[in-house]
Residue, then its C-alpha position, 0 to 999 in steps of 0.5 A: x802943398x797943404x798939410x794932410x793928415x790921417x785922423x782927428x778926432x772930436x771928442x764933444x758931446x753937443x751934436x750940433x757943435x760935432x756937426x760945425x766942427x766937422x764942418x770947418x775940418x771939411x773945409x780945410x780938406x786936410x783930414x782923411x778921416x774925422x772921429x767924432x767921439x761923444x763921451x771922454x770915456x769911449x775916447x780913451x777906449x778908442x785910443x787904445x783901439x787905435x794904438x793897438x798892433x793888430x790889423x783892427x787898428x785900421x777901423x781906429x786910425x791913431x789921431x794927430x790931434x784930439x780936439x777935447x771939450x771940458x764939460x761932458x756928462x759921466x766924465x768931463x775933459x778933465x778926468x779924461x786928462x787925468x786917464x791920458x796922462x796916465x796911458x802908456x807913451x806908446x798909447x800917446x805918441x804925438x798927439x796933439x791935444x786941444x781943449x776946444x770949450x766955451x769956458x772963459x774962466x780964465x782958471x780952466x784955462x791955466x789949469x789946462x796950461x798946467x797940463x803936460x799933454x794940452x798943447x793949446x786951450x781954444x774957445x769954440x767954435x772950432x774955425x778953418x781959420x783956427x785948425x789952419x792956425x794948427x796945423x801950421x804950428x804943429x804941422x809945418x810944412 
């Protein structure tokens, strides 16, 4: 049986790239909801959201994993990070957090080693092939 999960949420602000994400999230018909974010600011907001007791949280289901591009306008994958790191455990739990970018400066990849909450850094475009990769990691059966 494949692996099925609540929620991923695509924090991108390049629509055509949400759209090929979601795209290949579909194909694998693994997901029973997908968030496509477009700022790293309304993600974090949607985490609190979605780690919140109150019946609201069902409009906000809490992601296993958050596929995070590096370079966005106000603020970029990087100061997100930096506010993640800062949430509450709670607010955390077991995400999965995946930085998905067209960077290959191989400096942003290793800071996003040094990350504590960046479990894989990954070059888009995000594949099945990829998320599949993923899941069996992350998510075994």
């Amino acid at each position: 049986m494949k692996v099925k999960l609540n929620c991923i949420l695509l924090v991108d602000d390049d629509e055509p790239t949400n759209f090929l994400n979601r795209l290949a999230v579909e194909e694998l018909a693994c997901i029973d909801y997908i968030k496509v974010i477009p700022g790293a600011r309304e993600a974090l907001e949607y985490l609190s959201c979605a780690r919140n007791p109150e019946p609201l949280n069902r409009e906000c289901p809490t992601p296993e994993i958050i596929f995070l591009d590096i370079n966005m306008p106000a603020m970029d994958g990087w100061e997100f990070l930096e506010k993640y790191e800062a949430l509450p455990e709670a607010h955390k739990g077991s995400i999965i957090v995946v930085m998905l970018t067209t960077s290959f400066n191989p400096e942003d990849e290793l800071k996003a080693r040094n990350i504590q909450s960046v479990n894989e850094f990954r070059n888009k475009p995000l594949t099945s092939e990829m998320l599949q990769d993923i899941l069996n990691k992350y998510f075994p059966e």
